[in-house]
C-alpha positions as CSV (number, residue, x, y, z in Angstrom):
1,X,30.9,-8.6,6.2
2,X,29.4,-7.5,9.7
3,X,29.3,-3.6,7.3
4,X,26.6,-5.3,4.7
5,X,24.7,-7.4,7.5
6,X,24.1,-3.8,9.0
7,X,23.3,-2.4,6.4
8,X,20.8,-5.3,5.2
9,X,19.2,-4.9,8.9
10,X,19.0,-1.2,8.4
11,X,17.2,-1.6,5.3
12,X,14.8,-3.9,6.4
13,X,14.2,-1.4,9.4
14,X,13.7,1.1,7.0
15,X,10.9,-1.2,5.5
16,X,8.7,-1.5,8.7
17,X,9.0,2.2,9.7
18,X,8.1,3.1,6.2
19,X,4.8,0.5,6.8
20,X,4.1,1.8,10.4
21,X,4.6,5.3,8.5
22,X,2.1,4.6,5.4
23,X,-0.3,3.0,8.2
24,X,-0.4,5.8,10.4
25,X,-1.1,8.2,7.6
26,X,-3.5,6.2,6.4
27,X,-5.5,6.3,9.7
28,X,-5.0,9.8,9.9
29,X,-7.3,9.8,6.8
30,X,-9.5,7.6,7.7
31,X,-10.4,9.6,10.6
32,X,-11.9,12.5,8.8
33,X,-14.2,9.6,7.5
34,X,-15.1,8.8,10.6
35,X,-15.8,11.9,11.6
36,X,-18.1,12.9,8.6
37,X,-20.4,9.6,9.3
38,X,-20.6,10.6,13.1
39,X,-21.6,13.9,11.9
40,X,-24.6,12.5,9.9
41,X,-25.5,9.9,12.5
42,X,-25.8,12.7,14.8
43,X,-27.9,14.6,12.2
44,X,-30.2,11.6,12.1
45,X,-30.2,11.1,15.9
46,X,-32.1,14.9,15.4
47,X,-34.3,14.0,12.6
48,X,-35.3,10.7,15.3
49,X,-36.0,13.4,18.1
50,X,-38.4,15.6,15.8
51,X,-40.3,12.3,14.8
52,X,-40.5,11.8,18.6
53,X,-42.7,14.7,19.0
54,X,-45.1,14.1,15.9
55,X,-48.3,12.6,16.9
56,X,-49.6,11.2,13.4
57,X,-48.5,9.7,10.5
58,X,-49.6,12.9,8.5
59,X,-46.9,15.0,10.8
60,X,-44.4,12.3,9.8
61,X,-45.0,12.6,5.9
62,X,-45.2,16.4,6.0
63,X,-41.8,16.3,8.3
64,X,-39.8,14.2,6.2
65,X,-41.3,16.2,2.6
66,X,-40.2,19.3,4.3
67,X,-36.5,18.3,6.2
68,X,-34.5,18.9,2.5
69,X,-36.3,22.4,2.6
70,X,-34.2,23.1,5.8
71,X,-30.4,24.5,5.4
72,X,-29.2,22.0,8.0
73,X,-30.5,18.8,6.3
74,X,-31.1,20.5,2.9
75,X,-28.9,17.4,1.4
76,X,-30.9,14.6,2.7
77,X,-32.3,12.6,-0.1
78,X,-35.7,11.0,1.8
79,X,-36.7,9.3,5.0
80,X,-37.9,6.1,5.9
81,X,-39.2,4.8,9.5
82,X,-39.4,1.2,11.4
83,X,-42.8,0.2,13.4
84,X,-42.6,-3.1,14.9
85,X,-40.1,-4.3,12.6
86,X,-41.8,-2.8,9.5
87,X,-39.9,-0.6,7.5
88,X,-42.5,2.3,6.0
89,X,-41.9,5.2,3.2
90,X,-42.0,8.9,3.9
91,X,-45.5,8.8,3.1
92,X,-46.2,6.0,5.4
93,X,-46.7,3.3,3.3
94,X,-44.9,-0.2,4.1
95,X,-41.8,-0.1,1.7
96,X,-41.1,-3.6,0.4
97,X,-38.0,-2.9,-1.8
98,X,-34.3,-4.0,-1.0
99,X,-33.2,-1.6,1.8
100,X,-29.9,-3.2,4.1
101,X,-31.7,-0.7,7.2
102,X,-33.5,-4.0,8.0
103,X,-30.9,-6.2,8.8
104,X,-29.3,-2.8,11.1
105,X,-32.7,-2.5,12.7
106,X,-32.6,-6.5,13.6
107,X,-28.9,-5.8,14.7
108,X,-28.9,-2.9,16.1
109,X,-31.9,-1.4,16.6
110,X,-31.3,0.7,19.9
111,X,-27.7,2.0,18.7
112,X,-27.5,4.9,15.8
113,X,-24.9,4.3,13.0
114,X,-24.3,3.8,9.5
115,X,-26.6,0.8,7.7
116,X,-23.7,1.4,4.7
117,X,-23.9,1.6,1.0
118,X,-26.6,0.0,-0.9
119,X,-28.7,0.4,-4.6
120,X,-32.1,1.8,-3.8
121,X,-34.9,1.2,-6.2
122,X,-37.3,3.6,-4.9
123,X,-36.3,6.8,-6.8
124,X,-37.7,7.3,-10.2
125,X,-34.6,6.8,-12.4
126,X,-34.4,3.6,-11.2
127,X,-31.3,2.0,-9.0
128,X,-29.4,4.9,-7.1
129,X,-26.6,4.3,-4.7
130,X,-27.3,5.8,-1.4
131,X,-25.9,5.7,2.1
132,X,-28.4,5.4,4.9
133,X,-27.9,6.6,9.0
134,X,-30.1,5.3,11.4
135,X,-31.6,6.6,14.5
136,X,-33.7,4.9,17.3
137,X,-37.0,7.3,18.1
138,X,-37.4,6.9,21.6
139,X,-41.0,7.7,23.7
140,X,-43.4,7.4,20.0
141,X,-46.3,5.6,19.8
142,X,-45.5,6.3,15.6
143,X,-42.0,4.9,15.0
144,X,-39.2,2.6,16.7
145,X,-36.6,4.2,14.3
146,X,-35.7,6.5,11.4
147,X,-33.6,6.0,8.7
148,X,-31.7,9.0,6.6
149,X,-30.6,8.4,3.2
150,X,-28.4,10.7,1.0
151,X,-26.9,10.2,-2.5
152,X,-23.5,8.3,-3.3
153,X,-21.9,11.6,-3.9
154,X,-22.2,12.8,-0.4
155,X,-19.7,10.2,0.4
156,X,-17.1,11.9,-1.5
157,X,-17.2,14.8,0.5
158,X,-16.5,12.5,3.4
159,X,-12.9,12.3,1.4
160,X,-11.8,15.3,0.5
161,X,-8.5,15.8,-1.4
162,X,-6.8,17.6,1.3
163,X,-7.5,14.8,3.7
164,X,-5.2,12.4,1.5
165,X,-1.6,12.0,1.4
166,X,0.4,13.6,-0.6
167,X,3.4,10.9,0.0
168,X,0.7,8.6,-1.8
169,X,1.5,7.3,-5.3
170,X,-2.8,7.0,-4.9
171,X,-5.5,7.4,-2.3
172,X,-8.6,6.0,-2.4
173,X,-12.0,5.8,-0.8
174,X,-13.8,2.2,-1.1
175,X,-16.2,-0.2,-0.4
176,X,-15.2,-3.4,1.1
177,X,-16.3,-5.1,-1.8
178,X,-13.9,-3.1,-3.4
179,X,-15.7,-0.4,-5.9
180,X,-14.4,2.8,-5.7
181,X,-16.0,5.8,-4.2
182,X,-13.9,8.9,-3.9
183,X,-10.3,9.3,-5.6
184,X,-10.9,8.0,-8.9
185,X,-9.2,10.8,-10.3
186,X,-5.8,9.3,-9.7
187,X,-6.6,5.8,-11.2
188,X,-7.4,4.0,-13.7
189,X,-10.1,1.6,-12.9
190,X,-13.0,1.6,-11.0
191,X,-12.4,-1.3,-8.4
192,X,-9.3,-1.4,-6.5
193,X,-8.7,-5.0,-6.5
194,X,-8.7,-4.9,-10.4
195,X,-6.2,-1.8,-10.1
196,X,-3.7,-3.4,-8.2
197,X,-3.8,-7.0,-10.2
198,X,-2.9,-4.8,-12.9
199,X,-0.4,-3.0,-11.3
200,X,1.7,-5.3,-9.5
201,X,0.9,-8.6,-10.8
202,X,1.0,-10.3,-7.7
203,X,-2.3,-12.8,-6.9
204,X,-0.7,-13.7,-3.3
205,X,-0.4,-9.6,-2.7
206,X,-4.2,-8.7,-3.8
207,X,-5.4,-11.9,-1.8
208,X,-4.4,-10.5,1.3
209,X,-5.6,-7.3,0.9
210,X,-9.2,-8.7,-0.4
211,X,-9.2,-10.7,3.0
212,X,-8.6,-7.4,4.6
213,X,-11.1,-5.0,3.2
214,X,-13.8,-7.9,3.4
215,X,-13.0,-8.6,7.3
216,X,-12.8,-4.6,7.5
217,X,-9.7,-4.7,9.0
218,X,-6.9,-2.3,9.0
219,X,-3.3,-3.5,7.7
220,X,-0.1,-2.7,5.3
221,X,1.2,-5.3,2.6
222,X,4.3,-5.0,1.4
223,X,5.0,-5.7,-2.5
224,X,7.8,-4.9,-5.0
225,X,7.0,-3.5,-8.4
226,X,9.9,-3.4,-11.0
227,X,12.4,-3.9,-8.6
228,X,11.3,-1.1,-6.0
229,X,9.4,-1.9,-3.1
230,X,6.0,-0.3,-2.2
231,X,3.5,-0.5,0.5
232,X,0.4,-1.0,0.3
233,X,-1.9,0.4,3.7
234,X,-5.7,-0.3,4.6
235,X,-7.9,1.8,7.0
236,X,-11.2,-0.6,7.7
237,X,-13.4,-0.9,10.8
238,X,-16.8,-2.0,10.2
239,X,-18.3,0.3,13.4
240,X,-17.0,3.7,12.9
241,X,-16.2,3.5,8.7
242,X,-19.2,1.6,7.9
243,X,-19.0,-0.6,5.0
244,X,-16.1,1.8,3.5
245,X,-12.5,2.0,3.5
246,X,-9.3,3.6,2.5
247,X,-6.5,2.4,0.9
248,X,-3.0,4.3,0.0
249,X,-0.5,2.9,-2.2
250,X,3.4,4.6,-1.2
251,X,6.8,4.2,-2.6
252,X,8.7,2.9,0.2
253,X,11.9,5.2,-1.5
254,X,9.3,8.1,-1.0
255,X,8.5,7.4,2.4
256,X,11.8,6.7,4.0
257,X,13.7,9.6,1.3
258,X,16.3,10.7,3.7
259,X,17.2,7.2,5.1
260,X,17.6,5.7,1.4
261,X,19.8,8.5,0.9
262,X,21.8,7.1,4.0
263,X,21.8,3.7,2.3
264,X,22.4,4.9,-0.8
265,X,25.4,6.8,0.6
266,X,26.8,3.6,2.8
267,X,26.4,1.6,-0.5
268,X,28.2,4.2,-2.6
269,X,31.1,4.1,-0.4
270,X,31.1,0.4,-0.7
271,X,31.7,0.7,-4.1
272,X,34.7,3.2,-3.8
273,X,36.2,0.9,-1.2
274,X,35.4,-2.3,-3.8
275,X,37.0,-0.5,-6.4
276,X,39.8,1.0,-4.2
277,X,40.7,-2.6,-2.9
278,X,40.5,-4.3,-6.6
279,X,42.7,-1.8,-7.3
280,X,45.5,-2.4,-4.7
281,X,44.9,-6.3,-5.2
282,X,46.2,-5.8,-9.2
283,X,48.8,-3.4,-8.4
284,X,50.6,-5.9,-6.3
285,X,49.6,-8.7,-8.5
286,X,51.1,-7.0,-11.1
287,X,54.3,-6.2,-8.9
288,X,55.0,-9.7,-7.6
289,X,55.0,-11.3,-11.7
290,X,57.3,-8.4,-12.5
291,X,59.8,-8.8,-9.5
292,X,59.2,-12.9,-10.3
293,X,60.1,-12.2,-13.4
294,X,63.2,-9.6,-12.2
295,X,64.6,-12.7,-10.1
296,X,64.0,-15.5,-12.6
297,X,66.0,-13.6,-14.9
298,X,68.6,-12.4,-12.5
299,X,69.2,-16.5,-11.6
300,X,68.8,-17.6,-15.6
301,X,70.9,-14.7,-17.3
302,X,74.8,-13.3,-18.0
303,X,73.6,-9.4,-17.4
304,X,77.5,-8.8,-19.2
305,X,76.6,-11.0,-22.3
306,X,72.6,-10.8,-22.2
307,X,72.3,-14.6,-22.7
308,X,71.6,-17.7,-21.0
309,X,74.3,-18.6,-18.2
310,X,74.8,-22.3,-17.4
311,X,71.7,-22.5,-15.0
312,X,68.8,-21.1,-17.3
313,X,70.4,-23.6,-20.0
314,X,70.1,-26.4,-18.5
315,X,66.4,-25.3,-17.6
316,X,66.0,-24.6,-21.5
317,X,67.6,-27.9,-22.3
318,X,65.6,-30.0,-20.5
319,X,62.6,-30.3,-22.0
320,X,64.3,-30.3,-25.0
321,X,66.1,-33.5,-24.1
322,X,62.5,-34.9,-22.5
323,X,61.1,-34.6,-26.2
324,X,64.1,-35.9,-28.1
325,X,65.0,-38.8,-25.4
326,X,66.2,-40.8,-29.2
327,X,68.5,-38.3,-30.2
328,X,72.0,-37.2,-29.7
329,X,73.2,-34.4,-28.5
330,X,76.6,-32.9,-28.1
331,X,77.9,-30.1,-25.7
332,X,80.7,-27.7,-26.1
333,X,81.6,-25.7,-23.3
334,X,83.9,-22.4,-23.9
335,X,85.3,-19.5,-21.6
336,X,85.4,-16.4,-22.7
């Protein structure tokens, strides 16, 4: 008994280090996010030192047409720029379409960062999803702030597949509204939330998770599928990862391999000792009815004549008599 409570202990051990595990590699992921968006807030921190030094609105237009001309920021997807709370267009004109940069700029207007994943209108196919980085332009007359804005699909090279783990049944790169971004490959749906209510089934399970990614908070959730348990990890934090996140799904047998082959091992020699102890339990249950047996015979029996002596009849006789209490009987005793 103390043997199992161990072992149940152990197991459950094995649990949270296989959590803390799928959490850590998780972060570890989630920093090359990171990095990449400091890496582009930096780049717009240049672009907002260049605008510094313009001294018209002409010099802005003409910088911002000619910045995706330039191998460094030859990805960059357009410009826009605040003045006195009014967001303009690359060509100067005030831009009146959706664009989250405002609420940043009313936020966080002297600080550079990631304004996050939105649906632009401006480009002319229509809707595009875009991710923004914003820069304060100190010392200009022209422009309290820029704004950078690439396409959705730089984001994925903010994830790239060698940056995910390969103890990961699936990785993914999300919003925290759940769409995903980067790692769609390896599932099949595109929101997460809808992934895993199909997966494992379990409301309770996805609720928590929702409650994390929308709080951008990081955490693991454990779950059991099918009778195996799995963990469930989230990287979030709304100030270095934006409005994304990451989320890993791990086999807890896959994370912890060697100690479930402990456990596995402890529980196999269970069995043989189960087994083992079954097996001495019959083999004297079986003794002890034949050696009863051995002495009930030796008490009831003539060994010389092989039949009853005068003990085992009267055991044989009296029931006989109990049923038959009416009836007659006579005896003949006889040597021999």
């Amino acid at each position: 008994i103390a043997a199992s409570s161990m072992l149940v202990r152990y197991t459950d051990e094995v649990q949270q280090q296989s959590a803390n595990k799928a959490a850590y590699y998780t972060l570890g992921a989630a920093q090359n996010v990171i990095s990449a968006i400091q890496e582009h807030e930096s780049k717009a921190v240049l672009v907002a030192h260049d605008v510094s030094k313009l001294q018209s609105r002409d010099e802005i237009y003409s910088f911002f047409s000619t910045l995706p001309l330039t191998r460094e920021f030859e990805d960059i997807l357009f410009c826009r720029y605040f003045k006195d709370g009014v967001l303009y267009s690359s060509v100067g004109e005030e831009y009146n379409g959706e664009d989250i940069a405002r609420d940043y700029y009313a936020e966080h207007r002297d600080t550079p960062g990631c304004i996050g994943i939105f649906n632009d209108s401006s480009t002319v196919t229509g809707l595009m999803s875009v991710i923004g980085f914003f820069a304060p332009v100190e010392d200009s007359d022209l422009a309290d702030a820029v704004v950078v804005y690439y396409t959705r699909s730089k984001i994925e090279t903010f994830f790239p597949e060698d940056c995910r783990s390969t103890d990961s049944e699936f990785s993914l790169l999300c919003t925290l509204d759940g769409e995903i971004i980067a790692g769609r490959e390896q599932v099949e749906s595109s929101h997460i939330l809808t992934l895993l209510r199909n997966r494992i089934g379990d409301k309770a399970t996805v609720d928590q998770l929702e409650r994390l990614m929308r709080n951008a908070e990081s955490g693991t959730v454990a779950v059991e599928v099918a009778g195996k348990d799995y963990v469930i990890s989230v990287a979030a934090d709304a100030k270095t990862m934006c409005n994304l996140c990451i989320v890993d799904y791990y086999s807890v047998e896959v994370l912890a391999a060697s100690s479930f082959v402990f456990v596995n091992s402890i529980i196999a020699i269970f069995a043989i000792f189960a087994l083992s102890l079954v097996g001495v339990l019959l083999y004297f249950s079986i003794r002890h009815a034949v050696m009863k047996r051995s002495l009930l015979n030796k008490e009831t029996v003539n060994d010389e004549l092989d039949c009853l002596n005068r003990y085992g009849f009267e055991k044989e006789i009296a029931p006989i008599l109990e049923r038959n209490k009416n009836s007659y009987f006579a005896v003949v005793v006889c040597s021999l």
